[in-house]
C-alpha positions as CSV (number, residue, x, y, z in Angstrom):
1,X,112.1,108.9,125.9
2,X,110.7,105.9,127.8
3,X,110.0,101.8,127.1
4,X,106.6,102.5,128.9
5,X,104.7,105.0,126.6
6,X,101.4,104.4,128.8
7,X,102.9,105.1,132.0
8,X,105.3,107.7,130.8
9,X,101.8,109.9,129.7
10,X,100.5,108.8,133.1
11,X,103.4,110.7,135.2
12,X,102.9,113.7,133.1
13,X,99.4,114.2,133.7
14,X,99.5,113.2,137.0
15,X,101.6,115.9,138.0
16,X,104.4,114.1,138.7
17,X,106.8,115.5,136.4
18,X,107.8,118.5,137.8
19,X,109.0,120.6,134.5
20,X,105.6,119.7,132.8
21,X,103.1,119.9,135.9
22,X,102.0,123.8,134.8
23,X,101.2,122.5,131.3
24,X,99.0,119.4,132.2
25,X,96.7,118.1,130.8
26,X,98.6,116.3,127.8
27,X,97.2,114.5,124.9
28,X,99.5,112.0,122.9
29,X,99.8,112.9,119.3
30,X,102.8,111.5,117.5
31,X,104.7,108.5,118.8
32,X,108.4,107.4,117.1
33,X,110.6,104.2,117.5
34,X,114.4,103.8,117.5
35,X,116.1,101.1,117.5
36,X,119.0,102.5,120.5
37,X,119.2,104.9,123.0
38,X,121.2,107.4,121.1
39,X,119.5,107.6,118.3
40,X,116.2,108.3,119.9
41,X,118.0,110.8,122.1
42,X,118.6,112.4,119.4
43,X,115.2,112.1,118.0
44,X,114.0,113.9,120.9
45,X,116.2,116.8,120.9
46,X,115.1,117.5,117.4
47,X,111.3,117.4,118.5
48,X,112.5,119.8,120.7
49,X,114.0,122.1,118.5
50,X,112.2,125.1,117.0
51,X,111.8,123.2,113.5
52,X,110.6,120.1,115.3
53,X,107.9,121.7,117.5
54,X,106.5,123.6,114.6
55,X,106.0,120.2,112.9
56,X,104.5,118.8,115.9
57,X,101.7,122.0,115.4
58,X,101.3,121.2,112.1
59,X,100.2,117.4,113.0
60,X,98.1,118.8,116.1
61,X,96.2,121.1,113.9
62,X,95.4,117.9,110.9
């Protein structure tokens, strides 16, 4: 979750996210408002999930 998409990418691929500096290079390839913090929290656990990754495949691969 961020309010700065650009620099958010930015950190990743710079290596200065420590949890995702192995997998680097990243490439953006869905994006998702919400209108509060909780609700895109929760968003982002379900992108997380098993059934929400496999749906992020699925849109990698189109």
């Amino acid at each position: 979750m961020t309010t700065d998409l650009e620099a958010r990418i930015a950190r990743h691929n710079s290596g200065r996210e420590k949890t995702t500096k192995p997998y680097r290079p990243f490439e953006l390839i869905f994006t998702e408002r919400c209108e509060n913090w909780a609700k895109g929290r929760k968003r982002e656990k379900y992108w997380k999930s098993g059934v929400g990754k496999e749906q992020l495949r699925k849109l990698k691969n189109n």
